[in-house]
Every structure is written in C-alpha cells, then in structure tokens.
TIVO-2410 file (N, C-alpha, C; in nm, 3 decimals):
# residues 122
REC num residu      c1      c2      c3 atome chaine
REC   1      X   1.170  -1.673   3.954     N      A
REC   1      X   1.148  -1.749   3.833    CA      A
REC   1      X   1.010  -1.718   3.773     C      A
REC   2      X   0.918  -1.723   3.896     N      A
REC   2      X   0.747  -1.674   3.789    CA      A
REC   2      X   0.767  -1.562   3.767     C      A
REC   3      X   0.844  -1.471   3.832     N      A
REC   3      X   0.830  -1.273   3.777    CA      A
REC   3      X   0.891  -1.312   3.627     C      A
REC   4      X   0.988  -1.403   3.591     N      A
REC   4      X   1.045  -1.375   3.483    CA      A
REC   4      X   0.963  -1.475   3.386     C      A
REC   5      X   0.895  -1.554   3.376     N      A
REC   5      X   0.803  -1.624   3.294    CA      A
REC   5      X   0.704  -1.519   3.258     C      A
REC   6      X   0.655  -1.438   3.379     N      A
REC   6      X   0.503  -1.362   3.362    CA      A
REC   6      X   0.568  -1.238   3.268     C      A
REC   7      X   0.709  -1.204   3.279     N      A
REC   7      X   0.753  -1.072   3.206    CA      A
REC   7      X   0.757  -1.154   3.088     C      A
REC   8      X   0.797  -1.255   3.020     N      A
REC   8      X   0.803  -1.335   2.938    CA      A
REC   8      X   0.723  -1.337   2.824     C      A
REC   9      X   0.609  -1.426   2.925     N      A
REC   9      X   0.499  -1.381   2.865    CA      A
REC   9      X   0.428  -1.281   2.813     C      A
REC  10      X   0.416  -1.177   2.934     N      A
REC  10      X   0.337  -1.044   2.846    CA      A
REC  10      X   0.438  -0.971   2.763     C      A
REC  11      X   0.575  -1.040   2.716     N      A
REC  11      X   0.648  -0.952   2.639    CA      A
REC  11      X   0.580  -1.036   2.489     C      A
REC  12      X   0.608  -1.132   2.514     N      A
REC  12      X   0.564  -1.223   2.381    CA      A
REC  12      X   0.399  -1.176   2.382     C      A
REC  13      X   0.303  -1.169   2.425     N      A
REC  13      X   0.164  -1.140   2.429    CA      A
REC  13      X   0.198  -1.002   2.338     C      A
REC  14      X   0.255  -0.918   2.403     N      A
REC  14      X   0.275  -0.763   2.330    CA      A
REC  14      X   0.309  -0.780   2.200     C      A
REC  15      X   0.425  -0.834   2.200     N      A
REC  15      X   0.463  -0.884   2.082    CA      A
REC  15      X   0.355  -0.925   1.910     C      A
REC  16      X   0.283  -1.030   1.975     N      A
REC  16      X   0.201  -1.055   1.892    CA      A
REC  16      X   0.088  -0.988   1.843     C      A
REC  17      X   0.043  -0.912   1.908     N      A
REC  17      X  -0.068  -0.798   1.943    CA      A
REC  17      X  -0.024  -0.722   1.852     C      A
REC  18      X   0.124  -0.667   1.860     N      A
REC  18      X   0.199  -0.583   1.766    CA      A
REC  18      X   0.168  -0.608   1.596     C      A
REC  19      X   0.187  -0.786   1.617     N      A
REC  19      X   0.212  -0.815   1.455    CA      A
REC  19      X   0.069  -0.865   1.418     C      A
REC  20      X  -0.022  -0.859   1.514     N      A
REC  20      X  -0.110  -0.868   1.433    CA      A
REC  20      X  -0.172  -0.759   1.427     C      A
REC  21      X  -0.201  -0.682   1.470     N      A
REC  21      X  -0.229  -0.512   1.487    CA      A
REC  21      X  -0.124  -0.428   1.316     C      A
REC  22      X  -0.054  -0.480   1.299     N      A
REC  22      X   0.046  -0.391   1.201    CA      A
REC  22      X  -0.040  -0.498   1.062     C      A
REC  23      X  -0.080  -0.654   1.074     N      A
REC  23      X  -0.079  -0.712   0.921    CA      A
REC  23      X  -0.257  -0.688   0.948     C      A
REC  24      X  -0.338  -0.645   0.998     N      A
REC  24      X  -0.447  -0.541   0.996    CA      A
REC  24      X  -0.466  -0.433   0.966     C      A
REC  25      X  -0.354  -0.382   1.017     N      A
REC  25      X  -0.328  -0.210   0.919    CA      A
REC  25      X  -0.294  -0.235   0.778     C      A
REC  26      X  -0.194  -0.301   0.767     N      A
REC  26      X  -0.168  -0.307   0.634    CA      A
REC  26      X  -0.259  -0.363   0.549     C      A
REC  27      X  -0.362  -0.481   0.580     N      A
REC  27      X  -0.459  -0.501   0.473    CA      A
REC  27      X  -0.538  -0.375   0.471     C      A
REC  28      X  -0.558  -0.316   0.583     N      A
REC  28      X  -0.686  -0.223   0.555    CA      A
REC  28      X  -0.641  -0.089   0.459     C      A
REC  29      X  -0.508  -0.032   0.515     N      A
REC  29      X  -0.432   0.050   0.402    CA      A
REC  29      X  -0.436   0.027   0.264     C      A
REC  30      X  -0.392  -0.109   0.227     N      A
REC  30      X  -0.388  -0.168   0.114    CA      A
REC  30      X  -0.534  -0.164   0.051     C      A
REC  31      X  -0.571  -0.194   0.114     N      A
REC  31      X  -0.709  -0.182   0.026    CA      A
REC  31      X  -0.781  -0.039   0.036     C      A
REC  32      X  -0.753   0.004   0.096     N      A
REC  32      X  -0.838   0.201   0.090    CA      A
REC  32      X  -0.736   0.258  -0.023     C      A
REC  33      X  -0.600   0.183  -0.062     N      A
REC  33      X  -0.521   0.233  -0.174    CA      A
REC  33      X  -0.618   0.128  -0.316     C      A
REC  34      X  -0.681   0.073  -0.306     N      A
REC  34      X  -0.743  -0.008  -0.445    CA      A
REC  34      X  -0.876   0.111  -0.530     C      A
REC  35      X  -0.798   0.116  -0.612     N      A
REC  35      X  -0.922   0.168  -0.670    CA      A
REC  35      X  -1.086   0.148  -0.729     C      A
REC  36      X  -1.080   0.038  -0.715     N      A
REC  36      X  -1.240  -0.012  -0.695    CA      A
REC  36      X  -1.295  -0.014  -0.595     C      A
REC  37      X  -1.171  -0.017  -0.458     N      A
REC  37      X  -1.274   0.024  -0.341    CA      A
REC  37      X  -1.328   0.165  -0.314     C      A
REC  38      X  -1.224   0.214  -0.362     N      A
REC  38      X  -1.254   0.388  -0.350    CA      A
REC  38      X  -1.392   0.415  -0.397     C      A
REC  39      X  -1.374   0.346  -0.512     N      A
REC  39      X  -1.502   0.362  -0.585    CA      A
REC  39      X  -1.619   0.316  -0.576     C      A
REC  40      X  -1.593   0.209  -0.533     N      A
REC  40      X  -1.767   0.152  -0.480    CA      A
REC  40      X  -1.754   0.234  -0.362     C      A
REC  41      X  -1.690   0.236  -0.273     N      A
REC  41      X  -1.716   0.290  -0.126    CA      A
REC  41      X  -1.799   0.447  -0.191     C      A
REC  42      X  -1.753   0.496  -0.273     N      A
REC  42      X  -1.773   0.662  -0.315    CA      A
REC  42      X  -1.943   0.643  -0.380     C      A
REC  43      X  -1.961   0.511  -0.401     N      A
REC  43      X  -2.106   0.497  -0.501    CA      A
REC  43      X  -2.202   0.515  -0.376     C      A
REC  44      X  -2.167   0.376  -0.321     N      A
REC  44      X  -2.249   0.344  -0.170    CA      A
REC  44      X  -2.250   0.532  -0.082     C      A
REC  45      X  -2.163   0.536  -0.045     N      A
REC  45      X  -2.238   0.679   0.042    CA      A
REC  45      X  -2.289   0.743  -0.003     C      A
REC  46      X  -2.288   0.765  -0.138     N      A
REC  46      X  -2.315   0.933  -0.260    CA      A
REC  46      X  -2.469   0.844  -0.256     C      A
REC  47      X  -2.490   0.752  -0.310     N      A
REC  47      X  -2.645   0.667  -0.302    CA      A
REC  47      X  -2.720   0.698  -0.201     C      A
REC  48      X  -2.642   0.666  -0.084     N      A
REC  48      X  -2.745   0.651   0.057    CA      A
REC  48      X  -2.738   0.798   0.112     C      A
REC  49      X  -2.637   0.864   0.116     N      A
REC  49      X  -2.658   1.008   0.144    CA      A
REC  49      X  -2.724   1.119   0.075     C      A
REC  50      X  -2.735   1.078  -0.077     N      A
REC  50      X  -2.773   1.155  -0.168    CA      A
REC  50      X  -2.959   1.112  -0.175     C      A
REC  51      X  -2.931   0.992  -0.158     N      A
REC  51      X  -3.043   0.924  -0.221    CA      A
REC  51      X  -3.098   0.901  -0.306     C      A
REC  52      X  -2.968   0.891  -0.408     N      A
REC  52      X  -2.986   0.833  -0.581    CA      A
REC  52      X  -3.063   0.762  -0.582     C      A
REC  53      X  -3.169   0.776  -0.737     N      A
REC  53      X  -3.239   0.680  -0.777    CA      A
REC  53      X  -3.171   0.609  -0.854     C      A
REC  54      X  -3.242   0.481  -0.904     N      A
REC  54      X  -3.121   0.403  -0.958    CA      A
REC  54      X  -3.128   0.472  -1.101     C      A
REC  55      X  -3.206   0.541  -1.179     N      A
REC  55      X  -3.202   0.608  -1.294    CA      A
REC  55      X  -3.060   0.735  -1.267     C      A
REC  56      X  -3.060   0.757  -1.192     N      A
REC  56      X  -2.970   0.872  -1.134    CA      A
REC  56      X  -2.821   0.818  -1.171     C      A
REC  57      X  -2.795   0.676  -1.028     N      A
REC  57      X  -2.682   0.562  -1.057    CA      A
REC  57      X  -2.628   0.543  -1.139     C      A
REC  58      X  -2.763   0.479  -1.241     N      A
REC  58      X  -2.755   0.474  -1.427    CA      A
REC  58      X  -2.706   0.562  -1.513     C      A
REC  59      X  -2.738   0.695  -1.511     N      A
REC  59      X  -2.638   0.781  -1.566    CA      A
REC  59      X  -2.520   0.849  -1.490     C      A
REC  60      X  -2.465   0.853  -1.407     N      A
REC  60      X  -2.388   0.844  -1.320    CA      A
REC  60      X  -2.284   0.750  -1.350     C      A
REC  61      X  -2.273   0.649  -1.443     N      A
REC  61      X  -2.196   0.557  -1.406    CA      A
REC  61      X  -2.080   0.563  -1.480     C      A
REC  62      X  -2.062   0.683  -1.583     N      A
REC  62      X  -1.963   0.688  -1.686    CA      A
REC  62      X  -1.880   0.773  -1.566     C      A
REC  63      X  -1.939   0.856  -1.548     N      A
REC  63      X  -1.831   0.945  -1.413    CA      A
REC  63      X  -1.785   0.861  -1.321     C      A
REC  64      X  -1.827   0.812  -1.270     N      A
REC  64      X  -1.777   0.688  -1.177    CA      A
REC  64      X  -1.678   0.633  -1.251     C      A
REC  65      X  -1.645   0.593  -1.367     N      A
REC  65      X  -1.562   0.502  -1.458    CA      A
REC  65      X  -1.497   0.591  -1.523     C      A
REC  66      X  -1.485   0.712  -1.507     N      A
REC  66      X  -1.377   0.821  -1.520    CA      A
REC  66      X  -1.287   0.849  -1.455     C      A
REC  67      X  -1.380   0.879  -1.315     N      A
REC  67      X  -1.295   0.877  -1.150    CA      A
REC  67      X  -1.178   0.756  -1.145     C      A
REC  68      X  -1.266   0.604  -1.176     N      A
REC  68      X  -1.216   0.513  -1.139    CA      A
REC  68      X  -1.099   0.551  -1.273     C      A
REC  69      X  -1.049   0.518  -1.325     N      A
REC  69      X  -0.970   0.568  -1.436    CA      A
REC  69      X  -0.878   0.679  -1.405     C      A
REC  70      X  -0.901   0.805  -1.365     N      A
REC  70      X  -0.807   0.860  -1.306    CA      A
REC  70      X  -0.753   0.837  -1.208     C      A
REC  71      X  -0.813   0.780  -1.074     N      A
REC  71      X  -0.711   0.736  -0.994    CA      A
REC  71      X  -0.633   0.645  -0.991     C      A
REC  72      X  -0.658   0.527  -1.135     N      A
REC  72      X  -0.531   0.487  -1.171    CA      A
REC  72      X  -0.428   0.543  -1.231     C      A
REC  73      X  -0.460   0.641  -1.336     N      A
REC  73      X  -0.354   0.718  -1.356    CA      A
REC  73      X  -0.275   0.827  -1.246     C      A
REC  74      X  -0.330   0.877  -1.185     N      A
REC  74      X  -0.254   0.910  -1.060    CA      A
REC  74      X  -0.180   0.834  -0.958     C      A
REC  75      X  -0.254   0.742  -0.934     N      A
REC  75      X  -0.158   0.585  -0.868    CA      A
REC  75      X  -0.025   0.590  -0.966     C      A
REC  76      X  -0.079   0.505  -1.102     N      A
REC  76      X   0.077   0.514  -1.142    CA      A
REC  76      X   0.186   0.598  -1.168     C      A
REC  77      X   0.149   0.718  -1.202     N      A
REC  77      X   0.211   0.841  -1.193    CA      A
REC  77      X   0.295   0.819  -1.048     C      A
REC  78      X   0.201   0.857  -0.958     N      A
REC  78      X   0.291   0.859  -0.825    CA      A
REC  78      X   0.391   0.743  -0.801     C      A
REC  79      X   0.390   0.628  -0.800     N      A
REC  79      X   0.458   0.545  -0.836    CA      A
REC  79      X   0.541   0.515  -0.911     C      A
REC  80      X   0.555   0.604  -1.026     N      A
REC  80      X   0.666   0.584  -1.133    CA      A
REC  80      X   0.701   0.752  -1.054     C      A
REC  81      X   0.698   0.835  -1.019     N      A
REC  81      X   0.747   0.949  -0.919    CA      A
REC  81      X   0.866   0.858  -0.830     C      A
REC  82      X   0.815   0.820  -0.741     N      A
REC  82      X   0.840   0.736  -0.625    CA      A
REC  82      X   0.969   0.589  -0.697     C      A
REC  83      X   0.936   0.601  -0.752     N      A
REC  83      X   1.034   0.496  -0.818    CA      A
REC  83      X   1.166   0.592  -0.895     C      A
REC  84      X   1.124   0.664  -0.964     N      A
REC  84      X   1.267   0.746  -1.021    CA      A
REC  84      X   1.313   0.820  -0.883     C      A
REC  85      X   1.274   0.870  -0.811     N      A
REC  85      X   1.364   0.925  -0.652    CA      A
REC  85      X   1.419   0.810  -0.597     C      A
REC  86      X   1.375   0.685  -0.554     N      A
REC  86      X   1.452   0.590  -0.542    CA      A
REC  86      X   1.549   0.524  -0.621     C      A
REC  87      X   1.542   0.530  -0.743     N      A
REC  87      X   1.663   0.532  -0.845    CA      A
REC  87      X   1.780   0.627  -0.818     C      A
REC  88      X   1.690   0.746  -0.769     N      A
REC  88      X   1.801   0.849  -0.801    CA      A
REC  88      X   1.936   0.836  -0.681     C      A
REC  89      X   1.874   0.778  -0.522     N      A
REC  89      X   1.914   0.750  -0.433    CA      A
REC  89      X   2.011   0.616  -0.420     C      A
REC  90      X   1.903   0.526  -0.480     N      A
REC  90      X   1.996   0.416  -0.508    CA      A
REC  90      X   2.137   0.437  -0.581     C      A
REC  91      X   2.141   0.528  -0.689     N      A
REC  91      X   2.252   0.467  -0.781    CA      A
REC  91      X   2.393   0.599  -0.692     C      A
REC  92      X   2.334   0.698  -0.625     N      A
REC  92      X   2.394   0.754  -0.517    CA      A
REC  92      X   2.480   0.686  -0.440     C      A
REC  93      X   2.402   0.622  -0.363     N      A
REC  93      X   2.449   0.514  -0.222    CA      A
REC  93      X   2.555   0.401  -0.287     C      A
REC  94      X   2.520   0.362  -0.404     N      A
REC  94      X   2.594   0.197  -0.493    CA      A
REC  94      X   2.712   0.345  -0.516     C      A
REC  95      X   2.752   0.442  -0.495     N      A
REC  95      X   2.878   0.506  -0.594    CA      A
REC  95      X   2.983   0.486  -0.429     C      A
REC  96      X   2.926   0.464  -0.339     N      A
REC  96      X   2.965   0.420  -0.203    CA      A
REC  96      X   3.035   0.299  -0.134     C      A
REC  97      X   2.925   0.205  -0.164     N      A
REC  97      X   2.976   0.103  -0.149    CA      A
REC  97      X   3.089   0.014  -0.173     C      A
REC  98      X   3.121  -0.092  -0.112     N      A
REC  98      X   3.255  -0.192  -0.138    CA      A
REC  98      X   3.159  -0.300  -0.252     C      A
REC  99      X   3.245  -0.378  -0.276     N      A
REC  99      X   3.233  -0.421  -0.374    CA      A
REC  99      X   3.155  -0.579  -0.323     C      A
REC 100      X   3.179  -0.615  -0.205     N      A
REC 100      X   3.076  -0.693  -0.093    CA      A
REC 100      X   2.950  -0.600  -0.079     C      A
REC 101      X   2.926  -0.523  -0.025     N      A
REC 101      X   2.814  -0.413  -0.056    CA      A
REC 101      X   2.711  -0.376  -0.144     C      A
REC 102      X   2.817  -0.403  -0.243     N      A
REC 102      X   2.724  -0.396  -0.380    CA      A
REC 102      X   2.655  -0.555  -0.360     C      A
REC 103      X   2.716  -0.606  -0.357     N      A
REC 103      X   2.628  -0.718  -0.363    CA      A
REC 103      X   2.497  -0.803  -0.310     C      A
REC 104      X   2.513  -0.745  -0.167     N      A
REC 104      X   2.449  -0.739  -0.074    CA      A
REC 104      X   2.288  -0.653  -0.078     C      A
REC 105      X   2.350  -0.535  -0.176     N      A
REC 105      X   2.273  -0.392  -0.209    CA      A
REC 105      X   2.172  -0.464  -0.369     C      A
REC 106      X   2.273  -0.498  -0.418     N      A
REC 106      X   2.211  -0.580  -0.579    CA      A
REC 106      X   2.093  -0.668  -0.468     C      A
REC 107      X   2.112  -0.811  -0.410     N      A
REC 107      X   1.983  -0.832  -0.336    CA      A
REC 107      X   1.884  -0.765  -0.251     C      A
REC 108      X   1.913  -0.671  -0.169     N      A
REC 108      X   1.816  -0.613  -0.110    CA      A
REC 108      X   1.709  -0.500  -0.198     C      A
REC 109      X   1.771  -0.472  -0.369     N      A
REC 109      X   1.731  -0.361  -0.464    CA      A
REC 109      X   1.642  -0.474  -0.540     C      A
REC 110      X   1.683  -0.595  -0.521     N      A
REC 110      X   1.575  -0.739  -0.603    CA      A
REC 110      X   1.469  -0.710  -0.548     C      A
REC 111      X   1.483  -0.754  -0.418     N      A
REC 111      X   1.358  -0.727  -0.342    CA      A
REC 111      X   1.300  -0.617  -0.309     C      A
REC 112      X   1.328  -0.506  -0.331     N      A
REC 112      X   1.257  -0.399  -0.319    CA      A
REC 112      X   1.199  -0.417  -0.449     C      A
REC 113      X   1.231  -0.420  -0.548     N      A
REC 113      X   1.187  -0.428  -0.696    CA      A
REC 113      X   1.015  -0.524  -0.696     C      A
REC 114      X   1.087  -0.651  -0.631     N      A
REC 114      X   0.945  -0.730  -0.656    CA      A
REC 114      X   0.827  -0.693  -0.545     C      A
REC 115      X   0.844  -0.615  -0.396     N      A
REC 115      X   0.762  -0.566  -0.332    CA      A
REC 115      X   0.689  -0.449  -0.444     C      A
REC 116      X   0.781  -0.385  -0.500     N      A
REC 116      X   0.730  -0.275  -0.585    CA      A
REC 116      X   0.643  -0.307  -0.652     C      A
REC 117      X   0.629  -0.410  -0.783     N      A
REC 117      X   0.585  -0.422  -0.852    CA      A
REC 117      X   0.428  -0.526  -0.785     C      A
REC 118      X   0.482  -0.590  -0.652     N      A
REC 118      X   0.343  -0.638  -0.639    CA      A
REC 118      X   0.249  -0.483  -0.578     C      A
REC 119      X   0.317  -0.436  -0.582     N      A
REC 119      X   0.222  -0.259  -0.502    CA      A
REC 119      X   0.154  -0.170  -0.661     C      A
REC 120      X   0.202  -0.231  -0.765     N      A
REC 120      X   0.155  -0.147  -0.897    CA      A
REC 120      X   0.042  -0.275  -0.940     C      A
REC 121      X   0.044  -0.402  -0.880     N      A
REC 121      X  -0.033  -0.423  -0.949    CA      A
REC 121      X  -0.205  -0.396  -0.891     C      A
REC 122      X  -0.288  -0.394  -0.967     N      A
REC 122      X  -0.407  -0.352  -0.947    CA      A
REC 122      X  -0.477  -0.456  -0.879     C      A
***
C-alpha cells in the first residue's frame, strides 16, 4: 500500500513539475515573440556592449522604431501565412467528415480561431 501511495505521489509531483515547467515556457516564448521586448532587449545590449552615449541612443531611436515596425509586419505576414495553410487544410479534412464531425470540427475551428487571434494581438 505505501509503494503505491509513494508511486502516486511522485507521479502527481512529476506531473505538476510538467505543468508548471510547460506554463513557464510558454510565458517566456510568448514574450521573446513581443515585439517591444525584442526591442528593448536589442537597445539594452547594443547600449551596454556598444557603449552608446545617450546622444548616440537619441539618434538611434528612429531605427529602433523601424526595426520595431518591421517585425510587426513580419509577425503578421507570418501569421496571415500560417493561417491561409490552415484554411487550406481545414476546408480539406471538413470535405471528410460526417455530418456529426462537422460539428464537432465547426467547435474545435471556434476555438482555434479565438486562440489565434489572441496570438495576433500585440
């Protein structure tokens, strides 16, 4: 009876370790995908490694706000990429399905939709 409590336990211990280890990755992913972090992170080292003066910083800062600007347009680009291949797949798979299926498929395509759109927003 204790071998199977103690397996129990360190299964559930693992367990949690797991999920909190994965919603740590994912904030930290999530945010190395933000483009203001990119960008301050890119100010801060180029400063301290470079050893910008702040007159330097000062004109510097339209490029910085260019950068930052294109990698939103590349974000959304890739994302509207990434979204028409999943269209293209989706309306594939729905030429498949039963007609229970579809339905099933109509909710699980909701929710992919609103994960999506919280991932475009900035």
């Amino acid at each position: 009876m204790k071998k199977i409590v103690i397996v129990l336990s360190l299964l559930c211990l693992f367990f949690l370790g797991g999920v909190c280890g994965f919603a740590f990755a994912l904030r930290i992913v999530k945010n190395s995908l933000n483009e203001e972090h990119i960008v301050n992170q890119r100010i801060a080292e180029e400063t301290r490694r470079l050893k910008l003066t702040p007159e330097q910083l000062d004109n510097a800062k339209p490029s910085y706000s260019q950068f930052k600007q294109d990698l939103v347009t590349v974000k959304r680009d890739a994302f509207q990429a990434i979204a028409k291949v999943a269209m293209t797949q989706s309306l594939e798979l729905a030429k498949l399905l039963t007609s229970e299926q579809l339905d099933e498929f109509k909710t699980l395509s909701d929710e992919r939709r609103v994960k999506f759109e919280k991932l475009m927003k900035p």
